[in-house]
C-alpha positions in Angstrom: -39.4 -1.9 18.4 -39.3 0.8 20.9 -36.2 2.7 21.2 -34.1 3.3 24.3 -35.2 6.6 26.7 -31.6 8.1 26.9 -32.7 11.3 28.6 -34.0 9.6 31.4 -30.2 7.3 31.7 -29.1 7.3 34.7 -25.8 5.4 34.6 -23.4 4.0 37.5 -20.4 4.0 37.4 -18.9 0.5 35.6 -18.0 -2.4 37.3 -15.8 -4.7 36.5 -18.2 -8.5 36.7 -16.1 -10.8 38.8 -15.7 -14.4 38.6 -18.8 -15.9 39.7 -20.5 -14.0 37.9 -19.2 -14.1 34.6 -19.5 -17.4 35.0 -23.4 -17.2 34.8 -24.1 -14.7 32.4 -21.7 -16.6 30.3 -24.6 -19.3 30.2 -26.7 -16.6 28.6 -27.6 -16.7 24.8 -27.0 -13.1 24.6 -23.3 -13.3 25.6 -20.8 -12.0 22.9 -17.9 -14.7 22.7 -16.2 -12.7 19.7 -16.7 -9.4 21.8 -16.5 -10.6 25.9 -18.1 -8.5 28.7 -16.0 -7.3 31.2 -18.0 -4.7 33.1 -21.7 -4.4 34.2 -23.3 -1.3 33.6 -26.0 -0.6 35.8 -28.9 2.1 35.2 -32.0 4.0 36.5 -34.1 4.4 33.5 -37.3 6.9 33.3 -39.9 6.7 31.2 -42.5 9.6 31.1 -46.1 9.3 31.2 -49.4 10.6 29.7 -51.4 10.0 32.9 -51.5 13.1 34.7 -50.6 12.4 38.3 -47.5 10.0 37.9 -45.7 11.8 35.4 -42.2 9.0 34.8 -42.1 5.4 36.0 -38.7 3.8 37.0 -36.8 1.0 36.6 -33.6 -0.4 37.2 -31.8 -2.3 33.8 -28.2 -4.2 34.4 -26.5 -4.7 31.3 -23.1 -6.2 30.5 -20.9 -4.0 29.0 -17.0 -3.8 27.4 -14.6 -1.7 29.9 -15.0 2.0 27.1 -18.9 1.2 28.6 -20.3 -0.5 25.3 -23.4 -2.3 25.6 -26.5 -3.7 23.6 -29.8 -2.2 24.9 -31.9 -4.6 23.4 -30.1 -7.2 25.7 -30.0 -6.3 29.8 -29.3 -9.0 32.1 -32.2 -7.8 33.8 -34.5 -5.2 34.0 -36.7 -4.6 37.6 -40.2 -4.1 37.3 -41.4 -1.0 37.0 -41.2 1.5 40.0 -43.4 4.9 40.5 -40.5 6.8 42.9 -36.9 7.5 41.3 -36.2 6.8 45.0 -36.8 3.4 45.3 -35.5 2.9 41.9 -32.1 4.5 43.5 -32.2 2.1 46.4 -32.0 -1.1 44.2 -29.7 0.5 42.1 -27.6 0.9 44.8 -28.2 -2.6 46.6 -27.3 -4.4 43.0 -24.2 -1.6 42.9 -23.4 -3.5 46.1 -24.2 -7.1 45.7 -21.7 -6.3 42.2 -18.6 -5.5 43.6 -19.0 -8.6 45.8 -18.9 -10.7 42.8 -22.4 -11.6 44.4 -24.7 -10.2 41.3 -25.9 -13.7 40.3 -27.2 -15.3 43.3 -29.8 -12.2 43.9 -33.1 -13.3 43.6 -33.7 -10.9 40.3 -36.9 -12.1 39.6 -36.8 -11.0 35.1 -33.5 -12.3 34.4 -33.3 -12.4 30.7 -31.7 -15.5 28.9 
């Protein structure tokens, strides 16, 4: 299995998951009863490439986390598909920072939700 990039993290700042939302990923096999998820940690994650003229491609992963920012890799609530600018990788990043804090995260339309 592949391991995580962690030199190419780019980490938000935690959010605490709201109501609604816990509420769905709570319906997710992944989801730690013994050990509950309180915040989402949201990242920009970079992976290089051999091809010569793209050099990274992007993506943006959500995963739950405890409030010290403790989280599984091998389980995000979703990870975007992959994205050639760091730019637009920022701009969802920051849309899903957004639709977070409104306790809105599970009714986007994020098409790789993982169960």
């Amino acid at each position: 299995m592949k391991t995580p990039n962690y030199h190419d993290f780019y980490q938000k700042a935690l959010i605490p998951i709201g109501f609604n939302d816990l509420l769905v990923l709570k319906e997710f096999e992944s989801y730690n009863f013994d050990s509950p998820f309180t915040h989402w940690l949201i990242a920009i994650e970079g992976e290089q490439l051999p091809q010569p003229k793209i050099y990274f491609h992007w993506k943006v992963s959500i995963y739950p986390s405890n409030v010290d920012g403790d989280f599984n890799w091998k389980k995000p609530f979703y990870c975007s598909p992959i994205m050639e600018s760091m730019d637009s990788a920022h701009g969802l990043a920051c849309s899903v920072v957004t639709s977070s804090k409104l306790d809105q995260l599970s009714t986007l339309n994020l098409q790789e939700k993982i169960s």
